[in-house]
N, C-alpha and C positions, 0 to 999 in steps of 0.2 A: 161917888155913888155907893151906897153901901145896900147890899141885900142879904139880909138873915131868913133863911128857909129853914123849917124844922117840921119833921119827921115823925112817926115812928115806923121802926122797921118791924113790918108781920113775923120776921122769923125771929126776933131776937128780943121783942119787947122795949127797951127802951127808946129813946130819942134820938136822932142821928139831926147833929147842928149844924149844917151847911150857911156856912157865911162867904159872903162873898165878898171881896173887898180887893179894890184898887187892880184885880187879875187875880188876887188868890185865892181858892177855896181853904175851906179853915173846918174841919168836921168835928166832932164833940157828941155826945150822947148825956142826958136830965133825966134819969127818972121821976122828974118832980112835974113832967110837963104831959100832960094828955091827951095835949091836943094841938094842931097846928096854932100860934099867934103868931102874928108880926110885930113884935117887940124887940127893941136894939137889946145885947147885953152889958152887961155892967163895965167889963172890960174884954179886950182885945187879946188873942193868944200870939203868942211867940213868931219869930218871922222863919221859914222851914230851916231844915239841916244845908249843909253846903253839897256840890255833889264831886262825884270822884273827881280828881286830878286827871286832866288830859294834858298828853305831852305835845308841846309847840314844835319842838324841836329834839329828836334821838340823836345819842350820840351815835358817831359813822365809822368805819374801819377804817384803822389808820397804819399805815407802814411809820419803822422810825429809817432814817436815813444817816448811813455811819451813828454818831451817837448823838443826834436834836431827838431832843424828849418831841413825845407828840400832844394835844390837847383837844380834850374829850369835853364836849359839852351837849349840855342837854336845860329842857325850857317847858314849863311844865303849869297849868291855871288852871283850876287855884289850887293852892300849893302853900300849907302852912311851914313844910321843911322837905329837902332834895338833898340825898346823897347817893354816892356810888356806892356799888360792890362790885368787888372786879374776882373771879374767880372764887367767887362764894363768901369772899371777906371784904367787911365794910372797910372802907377807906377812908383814915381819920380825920374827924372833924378841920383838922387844920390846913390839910391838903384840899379843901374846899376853896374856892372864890366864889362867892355867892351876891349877883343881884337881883334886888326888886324894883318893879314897878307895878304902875295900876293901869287896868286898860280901859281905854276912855270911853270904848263902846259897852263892855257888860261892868264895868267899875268894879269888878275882880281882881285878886291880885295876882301878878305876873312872878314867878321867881325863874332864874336862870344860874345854873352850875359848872364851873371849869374846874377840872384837876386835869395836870399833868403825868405822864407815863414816859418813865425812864426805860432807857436797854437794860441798866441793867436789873429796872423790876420782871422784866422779858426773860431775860435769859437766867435769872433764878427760878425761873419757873422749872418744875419737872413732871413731866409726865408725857403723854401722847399728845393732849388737849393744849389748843393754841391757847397764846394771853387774853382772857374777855373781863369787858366791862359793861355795868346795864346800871341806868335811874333807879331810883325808887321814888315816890312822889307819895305826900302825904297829906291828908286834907279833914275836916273835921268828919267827913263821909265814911272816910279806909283810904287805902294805900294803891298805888299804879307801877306796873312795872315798864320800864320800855324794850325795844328792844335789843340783844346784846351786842354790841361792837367788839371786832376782835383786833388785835395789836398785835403785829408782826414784824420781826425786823426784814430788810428789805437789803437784797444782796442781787448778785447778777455776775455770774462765774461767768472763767476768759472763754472756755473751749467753746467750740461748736460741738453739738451732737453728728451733725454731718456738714461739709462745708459743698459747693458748689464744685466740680469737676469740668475743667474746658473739654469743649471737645470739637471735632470739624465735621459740621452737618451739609451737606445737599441743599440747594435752592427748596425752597418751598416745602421742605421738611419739619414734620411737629417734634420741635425739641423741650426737653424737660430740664432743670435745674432745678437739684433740689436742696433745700435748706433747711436745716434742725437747728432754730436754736438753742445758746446756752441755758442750763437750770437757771430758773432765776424767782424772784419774790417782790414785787407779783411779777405775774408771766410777761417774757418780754416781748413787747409789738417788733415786727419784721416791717422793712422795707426794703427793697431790691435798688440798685444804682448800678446804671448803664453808665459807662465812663462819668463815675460820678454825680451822673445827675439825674436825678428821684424818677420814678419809674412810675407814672398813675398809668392806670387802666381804663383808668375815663375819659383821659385824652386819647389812648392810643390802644383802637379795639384788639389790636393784634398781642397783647400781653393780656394775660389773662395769672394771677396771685389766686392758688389754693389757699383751703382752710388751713391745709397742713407748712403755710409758707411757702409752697414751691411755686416756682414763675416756670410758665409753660408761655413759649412761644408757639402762637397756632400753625405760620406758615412765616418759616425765616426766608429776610430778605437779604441783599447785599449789605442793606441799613444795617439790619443785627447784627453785623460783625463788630463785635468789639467786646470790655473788660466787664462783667459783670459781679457785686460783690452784694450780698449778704449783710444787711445792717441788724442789728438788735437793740432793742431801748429799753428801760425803764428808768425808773424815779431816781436810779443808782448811778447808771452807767450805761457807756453806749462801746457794744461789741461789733469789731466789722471782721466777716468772713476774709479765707482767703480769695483773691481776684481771679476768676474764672472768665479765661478768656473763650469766645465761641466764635469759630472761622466758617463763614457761611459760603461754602465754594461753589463755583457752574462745571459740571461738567461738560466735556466739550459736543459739538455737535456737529454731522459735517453738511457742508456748504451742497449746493446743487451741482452736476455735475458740466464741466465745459463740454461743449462741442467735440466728437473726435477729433482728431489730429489725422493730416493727409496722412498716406502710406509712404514710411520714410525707404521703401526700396522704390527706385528708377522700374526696375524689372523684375518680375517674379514675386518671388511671396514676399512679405515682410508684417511691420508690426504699426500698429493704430493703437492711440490711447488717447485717454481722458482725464484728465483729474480732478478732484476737489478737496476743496480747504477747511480745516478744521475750526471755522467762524462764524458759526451757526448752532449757539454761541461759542465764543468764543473763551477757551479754561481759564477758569481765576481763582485765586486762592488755593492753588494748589487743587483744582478739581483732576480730576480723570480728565486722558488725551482721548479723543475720539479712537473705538478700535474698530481698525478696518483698516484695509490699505488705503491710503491715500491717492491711488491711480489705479486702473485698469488698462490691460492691453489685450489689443485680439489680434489676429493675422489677416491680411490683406493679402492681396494678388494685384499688382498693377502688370496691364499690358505690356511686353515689353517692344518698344518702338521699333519695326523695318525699317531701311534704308531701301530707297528704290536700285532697281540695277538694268541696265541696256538689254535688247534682247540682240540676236546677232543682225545686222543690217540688210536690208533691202538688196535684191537686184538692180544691178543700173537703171535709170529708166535710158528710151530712144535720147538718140542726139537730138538734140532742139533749134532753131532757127538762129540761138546765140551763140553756138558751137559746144554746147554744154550739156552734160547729160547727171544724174541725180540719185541716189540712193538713201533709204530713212531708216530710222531704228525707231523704236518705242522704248518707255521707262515701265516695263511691267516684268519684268524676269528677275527680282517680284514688283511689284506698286510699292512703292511707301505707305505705309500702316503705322498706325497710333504715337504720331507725328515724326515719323520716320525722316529721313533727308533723301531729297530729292535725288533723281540722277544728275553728275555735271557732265557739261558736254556738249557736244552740239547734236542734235536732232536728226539734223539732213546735212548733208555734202556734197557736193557737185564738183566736179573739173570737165577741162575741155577734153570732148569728146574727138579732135582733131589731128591729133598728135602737133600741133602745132601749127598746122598748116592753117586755121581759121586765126583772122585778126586779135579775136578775145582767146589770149593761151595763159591769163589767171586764170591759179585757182583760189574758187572764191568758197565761204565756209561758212555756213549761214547756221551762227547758232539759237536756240530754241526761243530766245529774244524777240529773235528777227532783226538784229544789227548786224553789220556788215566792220570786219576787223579795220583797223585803223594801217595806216602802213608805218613800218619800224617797229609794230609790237613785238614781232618774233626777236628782233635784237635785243629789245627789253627782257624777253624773258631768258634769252638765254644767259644774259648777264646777272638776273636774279639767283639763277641756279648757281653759278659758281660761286658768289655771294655766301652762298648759304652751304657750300662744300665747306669752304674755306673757316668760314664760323665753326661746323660740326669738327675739323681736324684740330684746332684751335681747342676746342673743350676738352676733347679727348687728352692732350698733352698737361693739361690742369691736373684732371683728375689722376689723373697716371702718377703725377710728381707732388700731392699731395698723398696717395696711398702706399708710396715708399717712405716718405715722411715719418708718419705716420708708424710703418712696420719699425723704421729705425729704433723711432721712442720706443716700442714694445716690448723690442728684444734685449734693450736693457734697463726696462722699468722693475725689474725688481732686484735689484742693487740697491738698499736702500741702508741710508745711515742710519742710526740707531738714535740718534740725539734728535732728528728729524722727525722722525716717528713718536716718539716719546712727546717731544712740543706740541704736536698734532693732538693730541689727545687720544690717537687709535679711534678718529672718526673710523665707519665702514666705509667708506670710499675711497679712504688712503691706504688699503690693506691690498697687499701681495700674496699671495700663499708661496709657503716656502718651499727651495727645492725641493726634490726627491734623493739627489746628494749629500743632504745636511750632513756634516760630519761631528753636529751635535746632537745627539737623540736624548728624548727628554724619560724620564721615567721616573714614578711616582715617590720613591724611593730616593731619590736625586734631583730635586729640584735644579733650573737653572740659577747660574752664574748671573746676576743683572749685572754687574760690573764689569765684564768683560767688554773690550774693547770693539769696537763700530765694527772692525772688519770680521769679529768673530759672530756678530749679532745676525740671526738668518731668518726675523717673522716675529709677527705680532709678541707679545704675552699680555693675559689679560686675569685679573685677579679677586676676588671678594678679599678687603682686605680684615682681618677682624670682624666679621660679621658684615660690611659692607659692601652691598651689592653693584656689582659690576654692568648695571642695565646699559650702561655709553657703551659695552662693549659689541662688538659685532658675533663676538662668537664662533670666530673661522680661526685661532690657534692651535698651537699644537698642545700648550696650558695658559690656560687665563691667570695670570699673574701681574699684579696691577701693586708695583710698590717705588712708585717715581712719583715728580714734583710737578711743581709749576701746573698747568691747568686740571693736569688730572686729581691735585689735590682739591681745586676748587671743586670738582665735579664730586669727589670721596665725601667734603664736609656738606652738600647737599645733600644724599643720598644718606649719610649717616643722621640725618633730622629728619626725613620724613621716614625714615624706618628706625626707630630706637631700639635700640637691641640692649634686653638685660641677660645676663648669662642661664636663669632658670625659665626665662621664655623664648630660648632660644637652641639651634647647635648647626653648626656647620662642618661637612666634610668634603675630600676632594676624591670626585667620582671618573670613572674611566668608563671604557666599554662594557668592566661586568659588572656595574652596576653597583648596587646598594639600597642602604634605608636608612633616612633621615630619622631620630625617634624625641623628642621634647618628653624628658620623665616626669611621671606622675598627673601628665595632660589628656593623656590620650590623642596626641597632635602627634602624626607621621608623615613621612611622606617613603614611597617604595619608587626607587629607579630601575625597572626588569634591567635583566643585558638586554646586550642593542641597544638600547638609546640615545645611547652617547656614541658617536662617532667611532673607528678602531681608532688607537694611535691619540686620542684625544682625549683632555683631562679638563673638568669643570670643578672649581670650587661652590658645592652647592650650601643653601642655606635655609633654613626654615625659620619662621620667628613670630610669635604669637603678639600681634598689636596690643596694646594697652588701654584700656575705654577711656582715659582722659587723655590720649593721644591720638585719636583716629575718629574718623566720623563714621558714624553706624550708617549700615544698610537699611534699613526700615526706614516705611516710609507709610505713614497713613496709618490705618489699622494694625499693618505689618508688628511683627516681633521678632528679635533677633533670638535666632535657636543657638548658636555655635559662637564660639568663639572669631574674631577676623584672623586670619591667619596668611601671610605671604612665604611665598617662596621661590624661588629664583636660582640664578640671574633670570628676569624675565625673556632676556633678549635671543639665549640660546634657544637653535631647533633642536627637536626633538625627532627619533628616528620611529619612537611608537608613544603609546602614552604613558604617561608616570599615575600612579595611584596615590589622592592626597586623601587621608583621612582626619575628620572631623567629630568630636564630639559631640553631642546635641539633647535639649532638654522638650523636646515633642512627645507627649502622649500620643503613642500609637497603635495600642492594644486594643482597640473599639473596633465593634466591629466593621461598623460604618467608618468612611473615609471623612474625618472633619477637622482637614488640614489642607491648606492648598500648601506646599513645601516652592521654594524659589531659590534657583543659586540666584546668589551676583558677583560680578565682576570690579576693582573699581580699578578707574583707566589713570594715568599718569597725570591727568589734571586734579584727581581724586572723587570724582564722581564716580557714583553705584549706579550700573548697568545693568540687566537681564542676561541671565548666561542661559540656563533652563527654568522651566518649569514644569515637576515632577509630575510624569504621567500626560503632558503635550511635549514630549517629544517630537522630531519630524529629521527626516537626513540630513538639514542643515546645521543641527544643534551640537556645537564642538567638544559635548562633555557627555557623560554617560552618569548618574548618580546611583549610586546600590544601597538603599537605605535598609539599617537595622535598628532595632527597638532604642539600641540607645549612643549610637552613632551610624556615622555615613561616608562612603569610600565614593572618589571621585576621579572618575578618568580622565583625563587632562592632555591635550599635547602644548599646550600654551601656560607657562607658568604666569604666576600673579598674586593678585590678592582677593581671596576668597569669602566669604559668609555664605552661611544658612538662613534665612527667613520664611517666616510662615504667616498667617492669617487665619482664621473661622474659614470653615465653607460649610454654607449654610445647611441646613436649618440647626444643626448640632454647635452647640459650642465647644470650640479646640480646648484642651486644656494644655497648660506645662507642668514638666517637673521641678518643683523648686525643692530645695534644702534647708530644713533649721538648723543653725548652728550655732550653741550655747556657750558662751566664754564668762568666764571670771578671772579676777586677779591672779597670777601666779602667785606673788610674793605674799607671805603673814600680811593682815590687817594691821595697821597700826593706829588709823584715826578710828571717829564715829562712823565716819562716810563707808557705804560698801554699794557698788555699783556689780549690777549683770548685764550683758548686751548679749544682747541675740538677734542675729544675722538671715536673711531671705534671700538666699542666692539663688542661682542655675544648678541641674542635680546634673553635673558633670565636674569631672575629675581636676580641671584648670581653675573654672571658680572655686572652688573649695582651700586648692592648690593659692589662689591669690588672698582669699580669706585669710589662710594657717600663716601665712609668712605677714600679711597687716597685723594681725594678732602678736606675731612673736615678734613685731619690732614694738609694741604699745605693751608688750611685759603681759598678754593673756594668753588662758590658756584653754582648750576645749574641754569641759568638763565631760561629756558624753559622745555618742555616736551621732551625727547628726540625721534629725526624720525628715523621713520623703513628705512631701505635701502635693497636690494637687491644685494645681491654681486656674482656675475658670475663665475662659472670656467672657465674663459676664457685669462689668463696670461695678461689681463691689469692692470694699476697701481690703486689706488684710489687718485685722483687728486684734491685738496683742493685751494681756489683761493679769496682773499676777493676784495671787489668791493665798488664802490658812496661812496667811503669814502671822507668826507668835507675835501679837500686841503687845505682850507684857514686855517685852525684851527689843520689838523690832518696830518701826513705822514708816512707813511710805511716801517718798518724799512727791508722790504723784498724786496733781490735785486732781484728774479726772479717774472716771472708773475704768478706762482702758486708754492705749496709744495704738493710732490706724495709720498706716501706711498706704497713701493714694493707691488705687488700681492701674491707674495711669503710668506710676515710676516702674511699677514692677514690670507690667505687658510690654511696655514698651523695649526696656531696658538701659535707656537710655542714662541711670542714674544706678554706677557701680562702687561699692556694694550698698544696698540699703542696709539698715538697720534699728532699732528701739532700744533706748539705755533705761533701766529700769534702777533708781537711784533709792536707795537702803538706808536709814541709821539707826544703830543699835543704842539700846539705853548707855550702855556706860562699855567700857574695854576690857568688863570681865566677861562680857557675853560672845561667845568663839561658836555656839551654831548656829546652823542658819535652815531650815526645812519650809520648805515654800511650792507655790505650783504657778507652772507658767504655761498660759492656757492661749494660743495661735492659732487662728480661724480666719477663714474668709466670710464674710457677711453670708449667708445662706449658700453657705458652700461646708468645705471639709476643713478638720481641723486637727492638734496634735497636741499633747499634754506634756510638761516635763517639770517630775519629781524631782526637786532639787533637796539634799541634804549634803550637809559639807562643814568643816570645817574651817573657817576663815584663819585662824591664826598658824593654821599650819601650810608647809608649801605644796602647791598642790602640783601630783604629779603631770608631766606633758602626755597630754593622748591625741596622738594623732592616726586616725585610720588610715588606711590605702582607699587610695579613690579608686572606685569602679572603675573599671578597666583591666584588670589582671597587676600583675607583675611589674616591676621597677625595669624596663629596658633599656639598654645600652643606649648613651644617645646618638650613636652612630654605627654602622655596619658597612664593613667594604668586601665588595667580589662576592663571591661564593657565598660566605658567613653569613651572608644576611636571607640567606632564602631559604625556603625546607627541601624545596625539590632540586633536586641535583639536576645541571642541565643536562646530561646523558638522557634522563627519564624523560622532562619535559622535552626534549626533540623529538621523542620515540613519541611520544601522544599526541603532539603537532601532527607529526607524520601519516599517523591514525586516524587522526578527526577532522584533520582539515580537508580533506577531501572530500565532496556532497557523496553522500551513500541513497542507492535505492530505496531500503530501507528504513532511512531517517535516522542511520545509528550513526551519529557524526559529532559536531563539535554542538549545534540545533539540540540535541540528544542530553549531551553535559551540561548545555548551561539550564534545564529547565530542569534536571537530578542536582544540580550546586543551585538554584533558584537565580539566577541571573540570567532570567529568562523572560522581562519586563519590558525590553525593546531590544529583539535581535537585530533591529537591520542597522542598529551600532556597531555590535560586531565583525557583522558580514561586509561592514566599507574596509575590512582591513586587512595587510594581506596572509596573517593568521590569528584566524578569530578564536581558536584554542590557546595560543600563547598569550591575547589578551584576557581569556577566561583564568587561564592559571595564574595570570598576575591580580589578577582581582581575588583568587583565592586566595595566594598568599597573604594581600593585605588586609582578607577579611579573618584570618587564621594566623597572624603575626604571632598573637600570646600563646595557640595552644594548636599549632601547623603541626600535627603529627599526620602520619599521610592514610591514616583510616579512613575519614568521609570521603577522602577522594576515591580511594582504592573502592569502597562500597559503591558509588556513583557508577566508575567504569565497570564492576562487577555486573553491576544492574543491565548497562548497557551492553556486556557479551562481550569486552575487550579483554578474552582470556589468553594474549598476545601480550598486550602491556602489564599485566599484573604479572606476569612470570617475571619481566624486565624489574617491575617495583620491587618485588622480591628479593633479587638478587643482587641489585643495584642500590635499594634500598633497605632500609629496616622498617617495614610498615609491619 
């Protein structure tokens, strides 16, 4: 159908030709026409313009992976020609793939475009601005752009940003795990694996996956115990965290309680109890034991039971018609009471009243029964009794000729051979004390003869031999000297494995009645013997020896951290006549003002289990130890030797901190490859760790380039994060692909993992480059931290620095008698003499220990029976390095002993 309309238009004068044909309008303007006709024209105009290019298909962002080029395509109608520009430059004609088609529904044509993108068109790239490419689409209308695609190469680094941390939570606890992953291109997806198998949250409402990757357990069960690890993915690689295991424990709960218990006294007072069991529930995985005693006892009263007794008997009654007459008693002088036993006996008694003259002249004896005797009892019984004479004379004659026996063996039971003794192994059961005749006396200066002959041999000897401890020994000789065969060596090579002894953690001497002081140099490990302890006349080879942490099992347990060193000393087996002073080093911040430390000895027992000795501030009279803590060790009074540690914990709400130590080593020796390594060390800020550092260093050829810094380390579950920095590019480069190396929170708090460290690995462009200026920057994640300026020369030898560990001075490692004390025992009697006596006043020994501050729990002192001579042995071993006798003499000053200070004066040099 065709329709021609025309026009004209008022504004514009000429003709406006609307045609209409087949869907198109067709416009035109005649001035030759004036008037509307309906007349076809002559001919037909042109069919319209095409219209812009719409794109079918943009090209998309693409990663390359290792080196596959990627391809970019883009689809674009209608479309007379398509190409790229990638980064503002057209991309040659040739690197095109170009098809067409026609599309069947507007019968347009279809054009579509592929070029490929190399790595290394990517990484010629330079600038800030990633790789992009975008269409251009052209059509007889104009031109179309799409939109830009960007081209990145696609990587996925090893480290974690943060990795998961085990740790042991409480039943029904919200626990956290958190995970950062690695940098990567594009960003890598997380997945969490519980013993390896995928973690959805859709199954299992109790895991809940942050935006930021971390898996929070809402309320941990028994179930969540187990390995939890950290996946990472992309297009590249798949990174798996380290396995973080979470121990979900019950602490314990107790049971209901039983029934009392009858009153286990017959008579009078005694005791009733109850108990219950720690099964409700019952501790797993290591939870807390139920606290509380496990029984209760109270005191009872039982009755205690009467025996009835006769009262005196009746008057005869009248003679009676059977010639018989009658008298009774009763059973109340008293009654039987609270199930007392009755009276035995007979009740009433009759005989003839007759003198014989009546026919009936039995007497008959009618007991409370009411049965009448049998005849021949009386021969019965008196044949029992001699029966039972005859028995008693008989036992007697036993015992008699056993108890001379007996004295025989005694009086010469200690005759003993010497070779007999010695095969024995010097159990304490087989030990004699020796005469008081010996006409060998022992003396320190003169050890005995072991080779002398059996008749010359008069009593044990019992001995540490080389460092090893004499625990088999009983401890009743005159000197422990232990250098024979056969089982006692068996028992020597035991005892020299669970105790190792190296010569710098260790020293032994042999102690008498006046005592001494054990000293481990450069440790700050002692131990002080007052006089008196040892026996008169008797001599102990003592030993001190500082465990080694890949040799011994740590104290800590749980949250716990080991503050001190473990430290034994011995023989365990010997008594003590007062207590000995061990002291200990320790890395406890304790300058707050607030208390946020719970402090705990322990003990560990022959099986090698850690036991509770005290703990600091719950003292009570049974507690066998007394502890004196200072800022940066702790003196320990002891009548029981062993083996010792310090542990501590957080008490809440304050976080505990420790002192830890950085300690900076480089090579001693000239450089002579590319390679140049630093290591730097995170130990305990005590004088032993340091001491085990300097000597692993000087066997591995380093050397300590500086003073080592104090640090501060938080209980607060962050990492210690280590990071070196300005190092000269031009000359030097890193062989470290992250931007820092972390140190779990976990190895450090614990302790468990000695010594930690980070190696920080170096190489220099070529072997003419000899400095080296760098900074190496050690932090606790949102905590404190320490800087170290390093400049140095590598091709030269760099000198040894080793500081003095805290602690003072280089001491002897042993001290015998006298030597080893400040106070002379003259003075020290005189001040015993003075202060142990209670004063009205309160000017007593009470008096001194709160002027010396060992005044934290007096009623330690007061169990003993001079609690001034115990105060002075704590002084001493609190004042070892700098015992000059001025704090003391000001203390007694203070207190009005202007009686003992004349004595210090003249007796001493204060």
């Amino acid at each position: 159908m065709l329709s021609v309309r025309m026009q004209r238009d008022p504004g514009f004068g000429p003709l406006v030709l609307l045609l209409l044909f087949g869907g198109y309008v067709v416009s035109g303007t005649d001035s030759s026409y004036e008037s509307e006709a309906d007349v076809l024209p002559d001919s037909f105009p042109s069919a319209p313009a095409e219209p812009l290019p719409e794109f079918l298909l943009e090209p998309e962002d693409a990663f390359i992976v290792k080196n596959r080029p990627v391809q970019l395509r883009c689809r674009a109608s209608p479309a007379t020609q398509i190409y790229f520009k990638c980064n503002g430059e057209w991309v040659n004609q040739n690197d095109h793939v170009t098809r067409e088609s026609l599309d069947q529904i507007t019968g347009l044509v279809v054009r579509e475009v592929d070029i490929s993108v190399s790595r290394t068109q990517v990484e010629e790239l330079f600038g800030l601005e990633d790789y992009w490419c975008q269409c251009v689409a052209w059509s007889s209308a104009g031109t179309t752009k799409s939109n830009r695609a960007y081209v990145r190469i696609a990587y996925l680094k090893k480290n974690f940003e943060q990795e998961p941390l085990g740790r042991e939570v409480r039943l029904e606890q919200e626990v956290l795990l958190q995970c950062r992953p690695p940098e990567g291109m594009p960003t890598a997806e997380v997945d969490w694996l519980k013993n390896e198998d995928v973690i959805d949250p859709s199954q299992d409402s109790n895991f809940l996956i942050t935006i930021d990757h971390d898996l929070i357990i809402k309320q941990a069960r028994l179930s969540d115990t187990a390995n939890y690890t950290c996946v990472a993915r992309n297009v590249v690689a798949k990174r798996r965290s380290s396995t973080a295991t979470l121990i979900v424990y019950v602490s314990g709960g107790w049971s209901s309680w039983t029934e009392w218990s009858e009153c286990n006294a017959q008579c009078g007072r005694g005791w009733q109890r109850r108990t219950r069991s720690c099964t409700n529930p019952t501790p797993l995985n290591g939870g807390a034991f139920c606290e509380g005693p496990p029984f209760q006892r109270v005191t009872c009263t039982t009755l205690c039971p009467v025996d009835g007794g006769w009262t005196e008997w009746a008057k005869w009654s009248a003679c009676g018609t059977e010639c018989t007459h009658w008298r009774s008693r009763e059973c109340q002088a008293p009654p039987p009471k609270n199930g007392g036993k009755h009276c035995s006996g007979s009740m009433m008694e009759s005989k003839n009243c007759t003198e014989g003259l009546c026919a009936r002249n039995k007497k008959i004896s009618i007991e409370h029964t009411g049965h009448s005797p049998t005849p021949g009892m009386g021969i019965a019984v008196y044949a029992g009794l001699v029966g039972a004479l005859l028995l008693c004379v008989i036992l007697v004659l036993c015992v008699g000729v056993l108890a001379y026996r007996r004295r025989c063996r005694h009086l010469h039971g200690d005759i003993t051979d010497s070779s007999s003794a010695l095969t024995a192994a010097f159990h304490p059961g087989n030990y004699k004390p020796p005469r008081q005749d010996n006409p060998h006396p022992l003396h320190t200066s003169a050890p005995p003869d072991l080779t002398a002959t059996a008749g010359a041999f008069r009593g044990p000897l019992f001995s540490l031999q080389q460092g090893i401890p004499a625990d088999m020994c009983s401890g009743d000789g005159e000197i422990f000297s232990l250098k024979s065969v056969g089982t006692v060596g068996r028992e020597r090579e035991y005892h020299s494995h669970t105790l190792s002894r190296e010569p710098s953690l260790s020293t032994s001497a042999t102690l008498g009645s006046l005592g001494g002081r054990l000293t481990i140099p450069n440790t700050g490990v002692s131990l002080l013997v007052p006089p008196g302890t040892i026996p008169q006349g008797k001599f102990y080879e003592m030993y001190l020896i500082i465990s080694k942490w890949d040799k011994t099992t740590l104290p800590s347990e749980g949250s716990q951290t080991v503050l001190s060193p473990v430290v034994s000393c011995g023989p365990s087996s010997m008594l003590l006549n007062r207590p000995v002073v061990l002291t200990l080093p320790h890395c406890a911040q304790l300058d707050t003002p607030t208390p946020d430390w719970t402090l705990t000895l322990k003990s560990q027992t022959h099986q090698g289990a850690w036991e509770e000795v005290l703990t600091v501030g719950d003292e009570t009279l049974s507690s066998p130890c007394y502890l004196q803590l200072e800022e940066e060790c702790c003196h320990i009074l002891m009548e029981h030797l062993g083996t010792y540690g310090l542990v501590g914990q957080s008490c809440p709400p304050q976080p505990a901190c420790k002192r830890l130590q950085l300690a900076l080593f480089a090579p001693r020796a000239p450089c002579l490859s590319l390679d140049y390594s630093l290591r730097i060390y995170c130990i305990h800020d005590t004088p032993h760790a340091l001491k085990e550092v300097l000597d692993l260093e000087r066997s591995l050829g380093g050397v300590l380039l500086e003073d080592p810094k104090p640090l501060l380390f938080k209980d607060s579950y962050h990492n210690l994060r280590l990071s070196i920095h300005d190092i000269p590019h031009t000359h030097w480069r890193s062989k470290l692909l992250a931007k820092y190396q972390e140190i779990p929170f976990y190895h450090i708090w614990s302790g468990s993992q000695r010594p930690l460290h980070c190696t920080f690995s170096l190489e220099r462009g070529s072997l003419a480059v000899s400095q080296l200026t760098c900074k190496i920057c050690v932090r606790q994640v949102e905590g404190e931290g320490q800087i170290f300026q390093l400049h140095t020369d590598i091709q030269e030898t760099l000198p040894p620095h080793s500081p003095l560990p805290s602690g003072g001075t280089c001491l002897p490692s042993s001290q015998v008698g006298s030597y080893a004390f400040r106070l002379p025992e003259s003075i020290r009697q005189k001040i015993c003499a003075s202060l142990d006596a209670p004063s009205a006043r309160g000017c007593d020994w009470r008096l001194l220990a709160r002027s010396l501050g060992f005044d934290r729990y007096l009623n330690y002192f007061a169990t003993k029976p001079s609690p001034t001579g115990v105060l002075l042995d704590l002084w001493e071993a609190c004042h070892q390095g700098d015992a000059d006798l001025v704090s003391l003499a000001t203390a007694l000053e203070e207190m009005g002993k202007s009686e003992v200070l004349v004595v210090m004066t003249t007796d001493g040099d204060c």
